[in-house]
Structure formats: C-alpha cells, structure tokens
N, CA, C and O of each residue as an XYZ file, in Angstrom:
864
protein
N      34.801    116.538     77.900
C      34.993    115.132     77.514
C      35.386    114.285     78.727
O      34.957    113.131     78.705
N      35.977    114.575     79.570
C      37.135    114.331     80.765
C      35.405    113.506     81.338
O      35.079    112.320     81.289
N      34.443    114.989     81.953
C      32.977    114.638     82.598
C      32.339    113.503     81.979
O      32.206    112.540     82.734
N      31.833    113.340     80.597
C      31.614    112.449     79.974
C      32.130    110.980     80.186
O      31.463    110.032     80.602
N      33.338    110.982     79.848
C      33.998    109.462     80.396
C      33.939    108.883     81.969
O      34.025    107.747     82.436
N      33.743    110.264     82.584
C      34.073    109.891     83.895
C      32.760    109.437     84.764
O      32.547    108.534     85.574
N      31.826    110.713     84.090
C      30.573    109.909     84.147
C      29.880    108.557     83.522
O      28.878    107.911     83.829
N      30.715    108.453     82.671
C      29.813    106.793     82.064
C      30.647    106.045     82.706
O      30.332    104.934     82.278
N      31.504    105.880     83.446
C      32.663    105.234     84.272
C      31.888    105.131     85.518
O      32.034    104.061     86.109
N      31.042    106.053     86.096
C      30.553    105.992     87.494
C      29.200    104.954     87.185
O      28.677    104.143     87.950
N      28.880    105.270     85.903
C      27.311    104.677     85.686
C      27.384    103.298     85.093
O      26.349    102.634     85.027
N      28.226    102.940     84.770
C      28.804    101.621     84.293
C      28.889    100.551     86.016
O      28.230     99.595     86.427
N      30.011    101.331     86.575
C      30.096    100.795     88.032
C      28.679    100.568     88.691
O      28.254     99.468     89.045
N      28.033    101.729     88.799
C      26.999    101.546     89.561
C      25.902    100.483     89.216
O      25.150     99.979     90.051
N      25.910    100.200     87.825
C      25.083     99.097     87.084
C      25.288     97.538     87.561
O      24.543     96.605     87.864
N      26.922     97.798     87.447
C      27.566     96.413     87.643
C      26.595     96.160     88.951
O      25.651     95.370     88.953
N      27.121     97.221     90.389
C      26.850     97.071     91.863
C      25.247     96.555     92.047
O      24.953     95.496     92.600
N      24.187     97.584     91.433
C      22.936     97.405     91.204
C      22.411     95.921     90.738
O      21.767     95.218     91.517
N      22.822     95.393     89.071
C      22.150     94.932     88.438
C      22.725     93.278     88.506
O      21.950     92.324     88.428
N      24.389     93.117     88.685
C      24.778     91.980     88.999
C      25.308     91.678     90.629
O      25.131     90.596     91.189
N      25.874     92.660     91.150
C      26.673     91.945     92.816
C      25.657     92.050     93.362
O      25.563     91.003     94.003
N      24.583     92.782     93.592
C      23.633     92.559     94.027
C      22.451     91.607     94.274
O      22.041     91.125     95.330
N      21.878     91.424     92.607
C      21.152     90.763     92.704
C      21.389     89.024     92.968
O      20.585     88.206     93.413
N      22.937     88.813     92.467
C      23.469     87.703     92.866
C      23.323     87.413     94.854
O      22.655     86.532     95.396
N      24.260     88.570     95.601
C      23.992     88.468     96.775
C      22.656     88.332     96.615
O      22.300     87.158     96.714
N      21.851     89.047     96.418
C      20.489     88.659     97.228
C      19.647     87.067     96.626
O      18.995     86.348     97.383
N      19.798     86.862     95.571
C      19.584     85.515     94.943
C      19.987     84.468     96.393
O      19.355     83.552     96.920
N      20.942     84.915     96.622
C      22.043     83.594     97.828
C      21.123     84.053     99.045
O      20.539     83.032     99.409
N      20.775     85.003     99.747
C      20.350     85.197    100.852
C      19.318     84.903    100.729
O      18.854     84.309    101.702
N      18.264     85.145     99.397
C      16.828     83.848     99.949
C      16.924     82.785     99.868
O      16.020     82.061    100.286
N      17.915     82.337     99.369
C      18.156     80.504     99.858
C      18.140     80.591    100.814
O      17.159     80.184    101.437
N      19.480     81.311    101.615
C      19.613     81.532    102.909
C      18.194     81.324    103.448
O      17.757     80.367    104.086
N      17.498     82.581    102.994
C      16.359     83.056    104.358
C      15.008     81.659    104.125
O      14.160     81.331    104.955
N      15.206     81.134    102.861
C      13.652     79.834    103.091
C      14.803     78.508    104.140
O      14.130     77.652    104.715
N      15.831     78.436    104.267
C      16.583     77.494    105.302
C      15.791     77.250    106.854
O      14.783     77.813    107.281
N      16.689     76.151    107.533
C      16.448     76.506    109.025
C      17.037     77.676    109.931
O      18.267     77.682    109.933
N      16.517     78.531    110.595
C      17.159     79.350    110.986
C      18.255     78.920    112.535
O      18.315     79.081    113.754
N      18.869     78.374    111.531
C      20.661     77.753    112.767
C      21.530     78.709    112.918
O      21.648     79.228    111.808
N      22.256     79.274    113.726
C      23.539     80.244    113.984
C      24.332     80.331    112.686
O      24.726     81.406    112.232
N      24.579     78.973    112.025
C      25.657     79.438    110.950
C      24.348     79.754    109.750
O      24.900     80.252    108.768
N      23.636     79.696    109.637
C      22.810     80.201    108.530
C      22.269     81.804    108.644
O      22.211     82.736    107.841
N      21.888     81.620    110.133
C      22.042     83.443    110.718
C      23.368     84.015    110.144
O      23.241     83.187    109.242
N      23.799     84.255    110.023
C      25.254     84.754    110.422
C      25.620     85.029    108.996
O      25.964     86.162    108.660
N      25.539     83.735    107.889
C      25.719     83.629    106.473
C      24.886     85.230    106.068
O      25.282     86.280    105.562
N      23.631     84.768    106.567
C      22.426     85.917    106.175
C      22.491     87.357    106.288
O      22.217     88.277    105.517
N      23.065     87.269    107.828
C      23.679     88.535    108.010
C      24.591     89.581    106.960
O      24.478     90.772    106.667
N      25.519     88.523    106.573
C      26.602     88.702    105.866
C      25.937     89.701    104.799
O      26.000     90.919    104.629
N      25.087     88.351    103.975
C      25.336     88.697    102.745
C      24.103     89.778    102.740
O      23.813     90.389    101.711
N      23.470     89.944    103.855
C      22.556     91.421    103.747
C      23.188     92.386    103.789
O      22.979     93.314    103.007
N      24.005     92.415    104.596
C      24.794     93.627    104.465
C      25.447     93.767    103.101
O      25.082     94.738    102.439
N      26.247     93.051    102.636
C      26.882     93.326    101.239
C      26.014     93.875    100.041
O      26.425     94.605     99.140
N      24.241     93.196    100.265
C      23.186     93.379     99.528
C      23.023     95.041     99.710
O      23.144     95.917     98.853
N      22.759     95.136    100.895
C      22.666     96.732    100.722
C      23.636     97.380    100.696
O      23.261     98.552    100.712
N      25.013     97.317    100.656
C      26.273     98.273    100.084
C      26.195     97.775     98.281
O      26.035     98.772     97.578
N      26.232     97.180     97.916
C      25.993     97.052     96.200
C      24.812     97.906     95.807
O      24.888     98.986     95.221
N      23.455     97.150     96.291
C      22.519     97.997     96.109
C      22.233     99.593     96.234
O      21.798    100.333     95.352
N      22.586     99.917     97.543
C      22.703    101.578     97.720
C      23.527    101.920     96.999
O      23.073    102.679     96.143
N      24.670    101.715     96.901
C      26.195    102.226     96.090
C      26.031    102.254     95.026
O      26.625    103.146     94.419
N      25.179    101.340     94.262
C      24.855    101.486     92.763
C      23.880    102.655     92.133
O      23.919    103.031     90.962
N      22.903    103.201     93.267
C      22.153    103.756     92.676
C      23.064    105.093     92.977
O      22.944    106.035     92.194
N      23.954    105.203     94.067
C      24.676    106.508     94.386
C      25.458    106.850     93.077
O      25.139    107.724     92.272
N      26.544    106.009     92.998
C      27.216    105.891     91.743
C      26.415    106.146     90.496
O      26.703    107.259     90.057
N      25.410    105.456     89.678
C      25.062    106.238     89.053
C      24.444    107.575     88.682
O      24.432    108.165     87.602
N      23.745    108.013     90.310
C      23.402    109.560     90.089
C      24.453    110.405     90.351
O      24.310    111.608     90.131
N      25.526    109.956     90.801
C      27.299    110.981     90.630
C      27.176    110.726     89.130
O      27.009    111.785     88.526
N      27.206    109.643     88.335
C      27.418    109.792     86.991
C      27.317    110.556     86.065
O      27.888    110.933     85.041
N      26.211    110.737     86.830
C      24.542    111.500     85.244
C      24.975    112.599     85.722
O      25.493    113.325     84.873
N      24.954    113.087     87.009
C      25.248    114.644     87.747
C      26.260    115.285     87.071
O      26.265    116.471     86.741
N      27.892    113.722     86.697
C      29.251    114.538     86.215
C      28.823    114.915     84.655
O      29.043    115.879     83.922
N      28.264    113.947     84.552
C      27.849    113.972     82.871
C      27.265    115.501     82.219
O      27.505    116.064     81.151
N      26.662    115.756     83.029
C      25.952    117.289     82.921
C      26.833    118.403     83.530
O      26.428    119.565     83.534
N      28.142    118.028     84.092
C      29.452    118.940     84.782
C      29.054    119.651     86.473
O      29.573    120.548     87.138
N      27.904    118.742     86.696
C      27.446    118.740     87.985
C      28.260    118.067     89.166
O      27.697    117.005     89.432
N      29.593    118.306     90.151
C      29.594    117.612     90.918
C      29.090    117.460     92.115
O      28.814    118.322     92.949
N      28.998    116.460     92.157
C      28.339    115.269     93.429
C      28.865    114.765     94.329
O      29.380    113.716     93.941
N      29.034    114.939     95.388
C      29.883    114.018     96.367
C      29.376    112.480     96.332
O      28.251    111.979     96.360
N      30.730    111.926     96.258
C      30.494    110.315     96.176
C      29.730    110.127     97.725
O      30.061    110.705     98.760
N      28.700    109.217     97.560
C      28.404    108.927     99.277
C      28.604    107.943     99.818
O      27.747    107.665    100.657
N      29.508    107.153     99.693
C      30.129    105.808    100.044
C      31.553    105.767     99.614
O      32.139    105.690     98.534
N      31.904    105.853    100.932
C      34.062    105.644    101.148
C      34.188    104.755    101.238
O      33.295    104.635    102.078
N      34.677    103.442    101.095
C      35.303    101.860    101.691
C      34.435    101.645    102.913
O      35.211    101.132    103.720
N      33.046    101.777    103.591
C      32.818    101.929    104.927
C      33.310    100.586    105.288
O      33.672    100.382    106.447
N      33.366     99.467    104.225
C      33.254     98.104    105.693
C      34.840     98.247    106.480
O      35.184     97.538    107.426
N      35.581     99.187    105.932
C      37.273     99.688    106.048
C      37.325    100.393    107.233
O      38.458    100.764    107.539
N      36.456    100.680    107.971
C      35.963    101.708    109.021
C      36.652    101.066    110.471
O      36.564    100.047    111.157
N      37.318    102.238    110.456
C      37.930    101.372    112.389
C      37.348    101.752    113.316
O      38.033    101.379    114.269
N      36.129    102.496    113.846
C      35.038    102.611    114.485
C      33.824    102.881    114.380
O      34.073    103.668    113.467
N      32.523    102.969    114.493
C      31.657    103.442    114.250
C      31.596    104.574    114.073
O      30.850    104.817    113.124
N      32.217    105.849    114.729
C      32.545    107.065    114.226
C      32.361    107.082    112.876
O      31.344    107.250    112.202
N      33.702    106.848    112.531
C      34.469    106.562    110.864
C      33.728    106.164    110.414
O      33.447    106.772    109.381
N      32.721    104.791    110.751
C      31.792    104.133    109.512
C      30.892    105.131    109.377
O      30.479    105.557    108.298
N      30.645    105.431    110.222
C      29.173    107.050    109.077
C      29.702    108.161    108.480
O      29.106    109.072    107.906
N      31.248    107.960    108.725
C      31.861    109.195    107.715
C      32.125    108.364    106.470
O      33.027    108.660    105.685
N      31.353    107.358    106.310
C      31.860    106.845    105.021
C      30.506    106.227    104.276
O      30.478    106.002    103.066
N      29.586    106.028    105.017
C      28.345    105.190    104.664
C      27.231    106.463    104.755
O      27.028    107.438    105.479
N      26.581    105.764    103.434
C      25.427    107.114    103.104
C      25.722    108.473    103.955
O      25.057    108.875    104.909
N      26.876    109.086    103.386
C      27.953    110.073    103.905
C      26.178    111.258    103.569
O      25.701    111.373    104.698
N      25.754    111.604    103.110
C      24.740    113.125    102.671
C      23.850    112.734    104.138
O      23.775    113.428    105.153
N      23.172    111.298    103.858
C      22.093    111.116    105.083
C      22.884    111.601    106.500
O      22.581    112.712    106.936
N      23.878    110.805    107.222
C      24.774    110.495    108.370
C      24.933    112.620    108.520
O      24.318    113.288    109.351
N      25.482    112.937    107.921
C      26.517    114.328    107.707
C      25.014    115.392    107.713
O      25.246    116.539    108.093
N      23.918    115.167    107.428
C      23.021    116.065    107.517
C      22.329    115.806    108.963
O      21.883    116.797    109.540
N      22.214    114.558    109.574
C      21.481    114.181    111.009
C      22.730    114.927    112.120
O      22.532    115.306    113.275
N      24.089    114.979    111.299
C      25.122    115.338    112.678
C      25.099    116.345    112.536
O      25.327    116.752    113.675
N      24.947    117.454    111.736
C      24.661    118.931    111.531
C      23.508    119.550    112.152
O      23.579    120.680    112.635
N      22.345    118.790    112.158
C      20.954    119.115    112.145
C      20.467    118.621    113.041
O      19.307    118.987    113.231
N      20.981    117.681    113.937
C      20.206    117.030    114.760
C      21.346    116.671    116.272
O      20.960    117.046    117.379
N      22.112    116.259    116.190
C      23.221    116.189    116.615
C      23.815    117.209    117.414
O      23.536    117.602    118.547
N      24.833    117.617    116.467
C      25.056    119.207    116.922
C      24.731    120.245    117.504
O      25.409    120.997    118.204
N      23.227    120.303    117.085
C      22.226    121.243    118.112
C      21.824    120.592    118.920
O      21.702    121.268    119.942
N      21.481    119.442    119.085
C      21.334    119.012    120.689
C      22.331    118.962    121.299
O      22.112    119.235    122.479
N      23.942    118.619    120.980
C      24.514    118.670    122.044
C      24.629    120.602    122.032
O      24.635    120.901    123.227
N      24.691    121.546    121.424
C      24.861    122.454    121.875
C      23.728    123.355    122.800
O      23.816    124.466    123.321
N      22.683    122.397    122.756
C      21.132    122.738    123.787
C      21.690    122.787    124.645
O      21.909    123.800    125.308
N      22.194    121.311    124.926
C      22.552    120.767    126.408
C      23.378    121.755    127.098
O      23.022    122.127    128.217
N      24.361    122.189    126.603
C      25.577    122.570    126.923
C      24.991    123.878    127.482
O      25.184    124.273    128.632
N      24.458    124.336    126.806
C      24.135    125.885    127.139
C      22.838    126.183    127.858
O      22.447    127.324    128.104
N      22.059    124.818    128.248
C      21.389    124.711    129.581
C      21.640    123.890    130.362
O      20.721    123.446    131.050
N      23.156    123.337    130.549
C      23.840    122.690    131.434
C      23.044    121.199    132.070
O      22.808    121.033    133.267
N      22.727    120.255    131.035
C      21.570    119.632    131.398
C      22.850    118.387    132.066
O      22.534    117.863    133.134
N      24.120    117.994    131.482
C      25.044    117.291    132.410
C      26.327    118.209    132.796
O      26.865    119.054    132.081
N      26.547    117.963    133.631
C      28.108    118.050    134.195
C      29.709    117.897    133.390
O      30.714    118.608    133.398
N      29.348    116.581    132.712
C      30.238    116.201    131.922
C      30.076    116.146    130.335
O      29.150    115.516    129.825
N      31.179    116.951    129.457
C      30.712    116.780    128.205
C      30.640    115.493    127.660
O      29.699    115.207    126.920
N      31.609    114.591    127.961
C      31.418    113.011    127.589
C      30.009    112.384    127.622
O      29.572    111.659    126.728
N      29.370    112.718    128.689
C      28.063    112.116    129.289
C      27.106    113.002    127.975
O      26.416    112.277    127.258
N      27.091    114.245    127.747
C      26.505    114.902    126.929
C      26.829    114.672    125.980
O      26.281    115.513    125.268
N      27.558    113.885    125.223
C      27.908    113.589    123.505
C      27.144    112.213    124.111
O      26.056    112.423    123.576
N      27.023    111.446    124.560
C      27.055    110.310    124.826
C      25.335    110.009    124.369
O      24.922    109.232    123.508
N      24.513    110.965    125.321
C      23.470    111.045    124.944
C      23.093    111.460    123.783
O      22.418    110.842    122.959
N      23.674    112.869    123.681
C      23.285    113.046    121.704
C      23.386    111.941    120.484
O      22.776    111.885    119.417
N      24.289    111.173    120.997
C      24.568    110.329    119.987
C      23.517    109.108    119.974
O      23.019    108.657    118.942
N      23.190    108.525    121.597
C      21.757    107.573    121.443
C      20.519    108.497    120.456
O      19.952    108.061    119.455
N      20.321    109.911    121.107
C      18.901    110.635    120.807
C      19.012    110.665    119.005
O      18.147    110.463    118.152
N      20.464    111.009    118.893
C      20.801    111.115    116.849
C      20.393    110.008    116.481
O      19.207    110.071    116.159
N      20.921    108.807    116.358
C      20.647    107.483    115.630
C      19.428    107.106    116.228
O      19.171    106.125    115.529
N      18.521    107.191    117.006
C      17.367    107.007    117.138
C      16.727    107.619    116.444
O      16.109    106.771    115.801
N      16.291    109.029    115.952
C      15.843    109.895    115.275
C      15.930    109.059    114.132
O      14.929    108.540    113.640
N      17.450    108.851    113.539
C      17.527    108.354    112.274
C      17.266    107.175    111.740
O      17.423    107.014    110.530
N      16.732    105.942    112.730
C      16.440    104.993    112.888
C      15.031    105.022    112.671
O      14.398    104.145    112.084
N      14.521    106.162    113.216
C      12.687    105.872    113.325
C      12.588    106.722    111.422
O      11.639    106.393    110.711
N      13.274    107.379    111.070
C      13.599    108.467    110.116
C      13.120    107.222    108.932
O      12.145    107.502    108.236
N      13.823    105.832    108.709
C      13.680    104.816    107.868
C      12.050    104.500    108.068
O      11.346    104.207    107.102
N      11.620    104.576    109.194
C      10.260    104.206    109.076
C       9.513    103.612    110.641
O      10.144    103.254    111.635
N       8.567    103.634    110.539
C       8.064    103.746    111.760
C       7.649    101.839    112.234
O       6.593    101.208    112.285
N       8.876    101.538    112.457
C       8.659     99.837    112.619
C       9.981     99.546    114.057
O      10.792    100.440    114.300
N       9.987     98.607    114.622
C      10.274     97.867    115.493
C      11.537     97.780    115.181
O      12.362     98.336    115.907
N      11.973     97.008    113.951
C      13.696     96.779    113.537
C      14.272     98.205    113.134
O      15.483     98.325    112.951
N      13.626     99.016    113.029
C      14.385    100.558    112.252
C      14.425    100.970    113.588
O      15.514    101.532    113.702
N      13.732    101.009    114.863
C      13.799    101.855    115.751
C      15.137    100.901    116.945
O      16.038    101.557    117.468
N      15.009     99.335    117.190
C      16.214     98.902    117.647
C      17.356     99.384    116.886
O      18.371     99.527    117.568
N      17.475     99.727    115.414
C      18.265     99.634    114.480
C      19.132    100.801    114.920
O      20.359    100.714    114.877
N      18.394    102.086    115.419
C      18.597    103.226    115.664
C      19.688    103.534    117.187
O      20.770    104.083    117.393
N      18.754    102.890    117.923
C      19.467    102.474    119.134
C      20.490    102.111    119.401
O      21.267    102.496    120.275
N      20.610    100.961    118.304
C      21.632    100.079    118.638
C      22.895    100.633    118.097
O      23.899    100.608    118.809
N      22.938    101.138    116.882
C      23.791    102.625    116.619
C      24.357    103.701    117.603
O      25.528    103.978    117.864
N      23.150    104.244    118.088
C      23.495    105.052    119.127
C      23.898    104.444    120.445
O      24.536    105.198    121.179
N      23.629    103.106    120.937
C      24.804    102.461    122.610
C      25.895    102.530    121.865
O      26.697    103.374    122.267
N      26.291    101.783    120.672
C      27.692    101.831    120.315
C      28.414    103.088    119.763
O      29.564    103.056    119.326
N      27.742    104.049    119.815
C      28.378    105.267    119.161
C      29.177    105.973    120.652
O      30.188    106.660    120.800
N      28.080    105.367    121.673
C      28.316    106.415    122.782
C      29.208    105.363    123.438
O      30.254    105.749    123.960
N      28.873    104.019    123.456
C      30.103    103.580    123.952
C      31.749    103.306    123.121
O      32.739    102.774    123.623
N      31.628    103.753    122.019
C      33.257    103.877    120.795
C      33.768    105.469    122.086
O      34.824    105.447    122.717
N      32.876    106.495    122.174
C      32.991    107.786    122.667
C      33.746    107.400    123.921
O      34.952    107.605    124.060
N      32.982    106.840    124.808
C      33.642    106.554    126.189
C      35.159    106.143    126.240
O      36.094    106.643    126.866
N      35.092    104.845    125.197
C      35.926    104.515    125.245
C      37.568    104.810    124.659
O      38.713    104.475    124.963
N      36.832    105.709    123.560
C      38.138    106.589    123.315
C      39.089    107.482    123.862
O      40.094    108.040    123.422
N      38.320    107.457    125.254
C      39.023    108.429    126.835
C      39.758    108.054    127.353
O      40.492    108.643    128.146
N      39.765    106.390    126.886
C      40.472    105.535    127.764
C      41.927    105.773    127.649
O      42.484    106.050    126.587
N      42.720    105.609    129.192
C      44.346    105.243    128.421
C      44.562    104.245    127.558
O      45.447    104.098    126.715
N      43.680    103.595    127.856
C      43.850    102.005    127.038
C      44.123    102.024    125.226
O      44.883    101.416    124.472
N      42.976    103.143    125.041
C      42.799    103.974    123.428
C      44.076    104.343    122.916
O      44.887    103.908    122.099
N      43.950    105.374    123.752
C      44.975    106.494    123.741
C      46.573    105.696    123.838
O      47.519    106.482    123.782
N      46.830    104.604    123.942
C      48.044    104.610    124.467
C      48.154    103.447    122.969
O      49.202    102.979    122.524
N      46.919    103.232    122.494
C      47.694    101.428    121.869
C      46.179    102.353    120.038
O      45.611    101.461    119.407
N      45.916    103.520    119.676
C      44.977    103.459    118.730
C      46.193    103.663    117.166
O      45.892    103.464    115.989
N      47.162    103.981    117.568
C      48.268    103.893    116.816
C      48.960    102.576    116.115
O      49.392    102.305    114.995
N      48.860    102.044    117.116
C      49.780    100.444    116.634
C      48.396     99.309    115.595
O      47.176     99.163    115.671
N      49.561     98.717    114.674
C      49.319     98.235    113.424
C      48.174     97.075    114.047
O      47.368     96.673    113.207
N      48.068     96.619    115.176
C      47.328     95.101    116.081
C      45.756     96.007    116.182
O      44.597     95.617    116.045
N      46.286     97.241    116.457
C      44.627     97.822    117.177
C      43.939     98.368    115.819
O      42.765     98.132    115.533
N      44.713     99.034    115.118
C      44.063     99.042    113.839
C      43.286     97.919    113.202
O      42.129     97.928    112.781
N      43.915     97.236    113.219
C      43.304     95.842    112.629
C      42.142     94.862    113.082
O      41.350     94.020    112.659
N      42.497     95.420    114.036
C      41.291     94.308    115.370
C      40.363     95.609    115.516
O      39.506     95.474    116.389
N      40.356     96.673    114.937
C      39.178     97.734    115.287
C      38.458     97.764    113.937
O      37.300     98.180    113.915
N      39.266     97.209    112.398
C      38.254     97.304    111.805
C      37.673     96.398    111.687
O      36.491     96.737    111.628
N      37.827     94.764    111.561
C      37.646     93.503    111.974
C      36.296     93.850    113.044
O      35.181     93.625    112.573
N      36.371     94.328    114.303
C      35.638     94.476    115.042
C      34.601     95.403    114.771
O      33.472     95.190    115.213
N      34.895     96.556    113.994
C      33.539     97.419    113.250
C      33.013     96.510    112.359
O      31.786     96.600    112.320
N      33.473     95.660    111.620
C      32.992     95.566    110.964
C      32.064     94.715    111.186
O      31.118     94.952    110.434
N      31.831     93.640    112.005
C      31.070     92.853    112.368
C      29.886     93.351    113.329
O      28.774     92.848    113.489
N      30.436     94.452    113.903
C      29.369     95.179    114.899
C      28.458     95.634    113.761
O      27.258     95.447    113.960
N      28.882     96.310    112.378
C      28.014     96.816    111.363
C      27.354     96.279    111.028
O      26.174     96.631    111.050
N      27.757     95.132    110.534
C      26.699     93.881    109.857
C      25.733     93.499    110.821
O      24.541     93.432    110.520
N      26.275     93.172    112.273
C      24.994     92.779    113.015
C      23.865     94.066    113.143
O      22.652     93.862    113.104
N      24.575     95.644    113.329
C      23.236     96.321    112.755
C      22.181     96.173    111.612
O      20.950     96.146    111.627
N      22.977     96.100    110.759
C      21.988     95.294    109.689
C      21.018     94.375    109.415
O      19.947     94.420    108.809
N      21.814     93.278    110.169
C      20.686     92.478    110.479
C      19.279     92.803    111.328
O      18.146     92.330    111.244
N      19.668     93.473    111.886
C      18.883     94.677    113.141
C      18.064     94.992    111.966
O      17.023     94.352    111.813
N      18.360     95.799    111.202
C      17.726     96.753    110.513
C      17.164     95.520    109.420
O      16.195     96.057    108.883
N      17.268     94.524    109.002
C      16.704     93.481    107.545
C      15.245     93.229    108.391
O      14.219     93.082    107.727
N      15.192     93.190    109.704
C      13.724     93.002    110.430
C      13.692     91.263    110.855
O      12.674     90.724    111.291
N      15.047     90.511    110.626
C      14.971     89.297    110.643
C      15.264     88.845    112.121
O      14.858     87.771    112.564
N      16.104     89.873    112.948
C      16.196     90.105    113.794
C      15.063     89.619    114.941
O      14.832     88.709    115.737
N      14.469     91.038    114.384
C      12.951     90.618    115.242
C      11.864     90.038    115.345
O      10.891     90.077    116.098
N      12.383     89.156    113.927
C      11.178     88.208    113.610
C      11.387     87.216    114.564
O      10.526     86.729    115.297
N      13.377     86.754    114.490
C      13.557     85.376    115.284
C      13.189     86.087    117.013
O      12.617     85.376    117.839
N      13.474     87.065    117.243
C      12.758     87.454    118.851
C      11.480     87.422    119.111
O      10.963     87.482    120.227
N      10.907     87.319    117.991
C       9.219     87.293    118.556
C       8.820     85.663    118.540
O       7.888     85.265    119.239
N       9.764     84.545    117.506
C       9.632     83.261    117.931
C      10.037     83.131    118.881
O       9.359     82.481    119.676
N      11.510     83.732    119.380
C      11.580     82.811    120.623
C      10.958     83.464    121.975
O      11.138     83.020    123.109
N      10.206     84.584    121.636
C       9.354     84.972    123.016
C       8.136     84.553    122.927
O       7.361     84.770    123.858
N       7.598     83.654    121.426
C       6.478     82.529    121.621
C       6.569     81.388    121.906
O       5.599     80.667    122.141
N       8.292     80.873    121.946
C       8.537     79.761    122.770
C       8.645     79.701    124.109
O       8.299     78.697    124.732
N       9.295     81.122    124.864
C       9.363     81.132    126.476
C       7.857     81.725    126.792
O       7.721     81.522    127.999
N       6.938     82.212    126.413
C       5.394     82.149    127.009
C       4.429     81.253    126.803
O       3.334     81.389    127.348
C-alpha cells in the first residue's frame, strides 16, 4: 500500500512538472522567442529554457519512478535540486543522474585510466582535465549530431576542467567552506548552467550565424 501511494505521489508530481510548469514556461518563452532578440530578452529566454527542460525532463522521470514503485520496482530518482549545485561537478551528480553516472563510468573513467597507464601526461590534473573535455563532448554529440549539441558538449567539458583546476587552488581550498563561497558558487553554477542550455536550445547558434552574416 505504502508503494501504491507513493507511487501515485511521484506520478501526480510528475504530471503537475510535465503538463502545467512546463507547458506554462514554455507558452512564455515563445513569446519570448517571436520578440526582438535584445540582451534582456536573451537572457529572459535563457532562463525560462532552462526551467522548461527541468519540469519537462523531471516530469517524465518522476512519473516512470512512479509506475516502477507502483509495481514495487525501485528506481533511482534522476534529478536532485541540480539548479542547488555549487559546481559543475555536483550539477551532474544531480541532473539526469542515470545519463551523467553511466558516461563517467563508461567513458570517463576508462579514459582517464588509458591515459594513466600509457602515461600520455605527466600530470594527473592535466589528465582529468582532458577526460573531462573528451567526456562531455562524447555526450554532447551523444544528443545528436548538430552544431549546438556539440558546442553544448564542449562547453561542459572547458568548465568541468576548469571547476578541476581550480579546485587545487589555495584560493579553493582555503575559503570552499565559508557560508560567502558557498553561495556565490551556487549563484555562479547556476548561471553558467543555464547559459549551457541556451548552448544546447540551438538559439545560441542561430544568433552566431546572424551576426557572422553581419561581419561578412
């Protein structure tokens, strides 16, 4: 009985996420997107794409945990609080957690342990650094074989490898504790996330291909 409730509890949620926060966000973002494309209308767009696809994905997750508990099947939830994320690290331990957690097992992992054991750098930093561009690229082209999925990928992987670097720092290390850096790191993920997104909505590269038909 416990499965039952708990599952129509997940599938209820996920409906809400799916059928109303969603489609509302996205209702607002094609206003947004038939607009002029100005910085504060970018930015609005950004926003609410991103929120579009955490309702949207989360809803359909949530309800297949539902149906799964319903039948006494458990499921790992695949979405933690990600926009809560104080680095990019953390945000893929929380966002489409099965996809993220199978590329770092499978793809990840064994490349950096290639490297290592044919000594292709010197430094292990430099060698996570790269695994982590070569991972989110993989997983970037993985969405599909287009222009915004493959920057999308990239752009994941500079910031994965530069969160890495920078976590070496004394600078990290001396201040990742205090209540200011917490705060200003998720504040700061979180906006780095959304602008992936936008990366990844393809709107990105639509406005780069106008304005590289305005400078030629």
């Amino acid at each position: 009985m416990d499965n039952l409730g708990k599952g129509i509890e997940y599938i209820l949620q996920g409906l809400v996420y799916k059928l109303i926060l969603s489609q509302v966000i996205f209702d607002k973002m094609e206003i947004i997107a038939n607009k002029s494309y100005t910085i504060p209308n970018l930015l609005i767009y950004m926003y609410l794409y991103g929120f579009y696809l955490f309702f949207d994905f989360a809803g359909y997750s949530l309800m297949a945990v539902g149906v799964s508990k319903i039948f006494g099947i458990e499921t790992p939830m695949n979405f933690n609080k990600p926009f809560l994320a104080k680095d990019m690290k953390d945000f893929w331990n929380r966002w489409h957690i099965s996809l993220s957690h199978w590329f770092r097992d499978f793809i990840f992992s064994r490349l950096v342990f290639k490297m290592f054991k044919n000594k292709t750098f010197k430094k292990q930093l430099t060698t996570a650094m790269v695994a982590y561009i070569v991972n989110m690229t993989v997983m970037g082209i993985w969405h599909g074989l287009n222009l915004s999925y493959l920057l999308y990928g990239l752009y994941h992987g500079m910031i994965l490898a530069i969160t890495e670097y920078f976590q070496k720092t004394k600078f990290y290390k001396s201040n990742k504790n205090k209540k200011w850096f917490e705060y200003s790191s998720i504040f700061v993920t979180f906006n780095l996330v959304m602008f992936g997104f936008f990366i990844f909505s393809e709107k990105f590269v639509y406005i780069l291909r106008i304005l590289g038909g305005r400078l030629w």
